[in-house]
Backbone as a ProteinNet text record, in pm:
[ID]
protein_1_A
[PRIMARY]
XXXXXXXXXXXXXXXXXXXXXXXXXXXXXXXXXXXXXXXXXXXXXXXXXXXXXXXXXXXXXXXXXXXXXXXXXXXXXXXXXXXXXXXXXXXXXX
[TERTIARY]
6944	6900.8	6973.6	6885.8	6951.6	7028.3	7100	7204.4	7116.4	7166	7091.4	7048.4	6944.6	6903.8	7018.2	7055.6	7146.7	7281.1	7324.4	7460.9	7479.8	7370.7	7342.9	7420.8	7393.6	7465.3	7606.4	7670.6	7807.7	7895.3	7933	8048.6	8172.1	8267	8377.5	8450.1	8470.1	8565.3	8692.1	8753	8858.3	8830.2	8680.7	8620.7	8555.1	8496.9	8467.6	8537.6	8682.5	8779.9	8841.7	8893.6	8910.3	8774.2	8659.3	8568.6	8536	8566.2	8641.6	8706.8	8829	8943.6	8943.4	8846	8839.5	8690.4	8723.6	8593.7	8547.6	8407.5	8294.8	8357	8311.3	8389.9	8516.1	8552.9	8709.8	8776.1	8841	8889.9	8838.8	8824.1	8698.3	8801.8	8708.5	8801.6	8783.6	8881.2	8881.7	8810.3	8759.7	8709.9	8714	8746.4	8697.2	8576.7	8535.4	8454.5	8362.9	8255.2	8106.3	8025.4	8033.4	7921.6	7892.8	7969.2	7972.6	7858.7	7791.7	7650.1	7690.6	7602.2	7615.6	7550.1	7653.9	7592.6	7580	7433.6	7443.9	7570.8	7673.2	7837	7885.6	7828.1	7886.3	7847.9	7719.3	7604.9	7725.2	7759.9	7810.1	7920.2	7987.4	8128.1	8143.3	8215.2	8225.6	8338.9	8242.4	8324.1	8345.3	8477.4	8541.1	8519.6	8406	8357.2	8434.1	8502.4	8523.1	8467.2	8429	8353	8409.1	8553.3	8644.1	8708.8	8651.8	8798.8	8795.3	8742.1	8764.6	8707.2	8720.5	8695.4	8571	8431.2	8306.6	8273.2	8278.4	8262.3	8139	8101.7	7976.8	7910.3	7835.2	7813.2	7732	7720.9	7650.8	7527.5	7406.9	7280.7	7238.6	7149.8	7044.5	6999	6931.3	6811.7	6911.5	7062.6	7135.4	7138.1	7102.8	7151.7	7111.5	7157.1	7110.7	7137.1	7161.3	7206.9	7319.1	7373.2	7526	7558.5	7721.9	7799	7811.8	7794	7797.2	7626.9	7535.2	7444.9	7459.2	7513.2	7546.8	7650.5	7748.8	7849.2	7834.6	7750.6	7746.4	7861	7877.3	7949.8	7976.8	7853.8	7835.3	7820.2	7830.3	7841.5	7735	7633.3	7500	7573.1	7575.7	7604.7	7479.6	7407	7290	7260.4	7077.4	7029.7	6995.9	6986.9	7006	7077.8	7047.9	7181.2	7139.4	7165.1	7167.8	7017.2	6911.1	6777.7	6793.1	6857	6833.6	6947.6	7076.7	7149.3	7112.4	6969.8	6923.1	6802	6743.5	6704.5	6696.3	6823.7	6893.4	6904	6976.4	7027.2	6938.8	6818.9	6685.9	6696.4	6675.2	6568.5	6742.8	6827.7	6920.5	6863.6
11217.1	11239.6	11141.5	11070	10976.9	11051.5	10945.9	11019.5	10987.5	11078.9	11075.6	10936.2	10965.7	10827.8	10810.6	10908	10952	10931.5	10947.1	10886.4	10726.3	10701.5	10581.5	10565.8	10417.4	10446.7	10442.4	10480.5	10484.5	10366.1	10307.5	10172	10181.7	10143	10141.2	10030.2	10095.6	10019.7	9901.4	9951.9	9900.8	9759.9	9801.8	9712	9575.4	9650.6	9518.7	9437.5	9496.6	9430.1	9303.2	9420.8	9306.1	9185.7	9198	9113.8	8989.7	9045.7	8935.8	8828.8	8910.7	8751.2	8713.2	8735.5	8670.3	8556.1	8499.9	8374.2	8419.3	8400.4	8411.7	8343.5	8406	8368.2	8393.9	8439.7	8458.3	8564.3	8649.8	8713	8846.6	8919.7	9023.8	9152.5	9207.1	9295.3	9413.1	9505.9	9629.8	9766.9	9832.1	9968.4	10095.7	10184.3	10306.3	10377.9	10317.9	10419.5	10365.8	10457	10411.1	10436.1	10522.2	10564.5	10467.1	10396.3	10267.8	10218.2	10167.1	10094.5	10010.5	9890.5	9752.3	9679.8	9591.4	9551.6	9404.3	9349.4	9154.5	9071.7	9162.4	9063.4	9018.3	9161	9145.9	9082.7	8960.4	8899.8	8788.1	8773.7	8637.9	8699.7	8818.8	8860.4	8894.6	8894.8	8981.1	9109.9	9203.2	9317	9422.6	9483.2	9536.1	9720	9751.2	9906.8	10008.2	10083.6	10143.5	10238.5	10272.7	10396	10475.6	10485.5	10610.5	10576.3	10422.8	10370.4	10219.1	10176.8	10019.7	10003.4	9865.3	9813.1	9685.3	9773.7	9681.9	9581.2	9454.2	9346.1	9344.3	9308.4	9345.4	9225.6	9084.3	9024	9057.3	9056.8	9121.7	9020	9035	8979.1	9035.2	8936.8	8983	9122.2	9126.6	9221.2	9355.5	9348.2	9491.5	9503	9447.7	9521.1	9627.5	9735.6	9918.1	9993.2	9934.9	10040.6	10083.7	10132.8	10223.8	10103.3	10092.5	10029.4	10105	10240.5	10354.8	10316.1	10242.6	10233.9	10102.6	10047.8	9922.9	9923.4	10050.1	10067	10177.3	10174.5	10286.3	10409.2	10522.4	10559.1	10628.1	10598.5	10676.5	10531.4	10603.4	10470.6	10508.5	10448.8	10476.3	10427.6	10535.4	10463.2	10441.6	10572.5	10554.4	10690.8	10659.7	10777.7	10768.5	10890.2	10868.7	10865.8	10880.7	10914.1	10849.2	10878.1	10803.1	10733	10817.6	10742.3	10601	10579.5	10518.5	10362.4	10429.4	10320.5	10264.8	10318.7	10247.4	10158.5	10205.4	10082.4	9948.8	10023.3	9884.7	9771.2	9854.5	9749.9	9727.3	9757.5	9669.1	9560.7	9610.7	9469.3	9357.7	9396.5	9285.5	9218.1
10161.2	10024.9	9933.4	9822.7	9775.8	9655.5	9620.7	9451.6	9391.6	9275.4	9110.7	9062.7	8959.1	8916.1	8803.5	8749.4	8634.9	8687.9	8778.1	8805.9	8864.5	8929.9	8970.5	9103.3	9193.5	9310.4	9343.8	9461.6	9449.6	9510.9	9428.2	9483.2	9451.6	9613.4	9580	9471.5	9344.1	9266.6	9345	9436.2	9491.7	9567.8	9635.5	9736.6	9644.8	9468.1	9440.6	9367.9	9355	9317.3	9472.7	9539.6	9673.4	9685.6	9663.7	9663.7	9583.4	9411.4	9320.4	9344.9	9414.1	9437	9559.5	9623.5	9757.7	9767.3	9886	9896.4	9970.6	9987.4	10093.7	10246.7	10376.7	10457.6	10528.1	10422.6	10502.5	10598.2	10575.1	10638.4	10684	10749.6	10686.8	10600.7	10527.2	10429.3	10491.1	10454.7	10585.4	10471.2	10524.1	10434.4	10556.7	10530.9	10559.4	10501.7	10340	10309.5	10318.5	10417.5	10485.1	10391.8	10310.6	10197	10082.6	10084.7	9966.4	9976.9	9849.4	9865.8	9846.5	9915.2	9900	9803.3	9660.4	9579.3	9606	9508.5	9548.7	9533.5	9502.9	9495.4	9599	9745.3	9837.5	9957.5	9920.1	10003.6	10050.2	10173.4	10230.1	10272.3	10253	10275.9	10422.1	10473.7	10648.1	10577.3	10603.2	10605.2	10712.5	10742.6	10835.6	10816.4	10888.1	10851.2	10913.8	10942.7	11029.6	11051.4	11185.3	11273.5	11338.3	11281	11364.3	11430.2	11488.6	11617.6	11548.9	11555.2	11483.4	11379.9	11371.6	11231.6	11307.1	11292	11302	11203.3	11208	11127.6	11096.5	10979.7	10938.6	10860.8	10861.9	10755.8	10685.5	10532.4	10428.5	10418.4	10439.8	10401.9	10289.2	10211.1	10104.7	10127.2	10239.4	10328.6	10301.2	10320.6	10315.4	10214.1	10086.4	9955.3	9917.8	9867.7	9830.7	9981.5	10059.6	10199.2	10209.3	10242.1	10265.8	10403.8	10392.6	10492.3	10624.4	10603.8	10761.5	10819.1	10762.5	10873.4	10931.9	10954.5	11011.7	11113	11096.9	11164.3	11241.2	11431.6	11478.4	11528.1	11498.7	11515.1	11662.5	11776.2	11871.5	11939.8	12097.8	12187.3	12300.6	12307.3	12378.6	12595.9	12631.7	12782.2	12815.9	12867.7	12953	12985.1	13030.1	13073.7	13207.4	13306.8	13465	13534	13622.1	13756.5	13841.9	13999.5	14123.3	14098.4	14058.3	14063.6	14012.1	13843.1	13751.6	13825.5	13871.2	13937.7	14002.6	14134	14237.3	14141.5	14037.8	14013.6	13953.2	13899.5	13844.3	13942.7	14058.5	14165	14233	14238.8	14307.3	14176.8	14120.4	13947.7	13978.2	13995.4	14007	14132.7
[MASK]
++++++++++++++++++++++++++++++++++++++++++++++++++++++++++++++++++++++++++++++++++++++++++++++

């Protein structure tokens, strides 16, 4: 559900300060907060999302602007579906 039109969207103050005095390129900047929307300041930046265990590097495109930084950063780790069936056919197709 999106926020209010009346409050407008939510950006970290802190993040677009760190974004200010920094150059495009550089280092990636670290955040925890996934809910942050991404404004056009932050197009070219590599930013460092974290998903609970690391810090997923993220480069900011045009295309992400108005999305939240937590959809870019999965927080779940996909192994696989199947068992002995699914192993044997892997190792045929190899």
């Amino acid at each position: 559900m999106s926020r209010s039109l009346k409050k407008g969207p939510y950006v970290n103050e802190r993040l677009l300060k760190k974004i200010m005095n920094s150059k495009p390129g550089g280092a990636p900047i670290k955040i925890w907060d996934r809910a942050s929307s991404i404004t056009p300041e932050m197009v070219g930046f590599t930013i460092g999302v974290h998903n609970g265990k690391v810090h997923v590097p993220v480069l900011v495109t045009e295309n992400m602007v108005g999305h939240k930084f937590g959809e870019f950063s999965p927080t779940r780790k996909f192994v696989s579906h199947g068992g002995k069936m699914a192993k044997d056919q892997a190792k045929a197709a190899k």
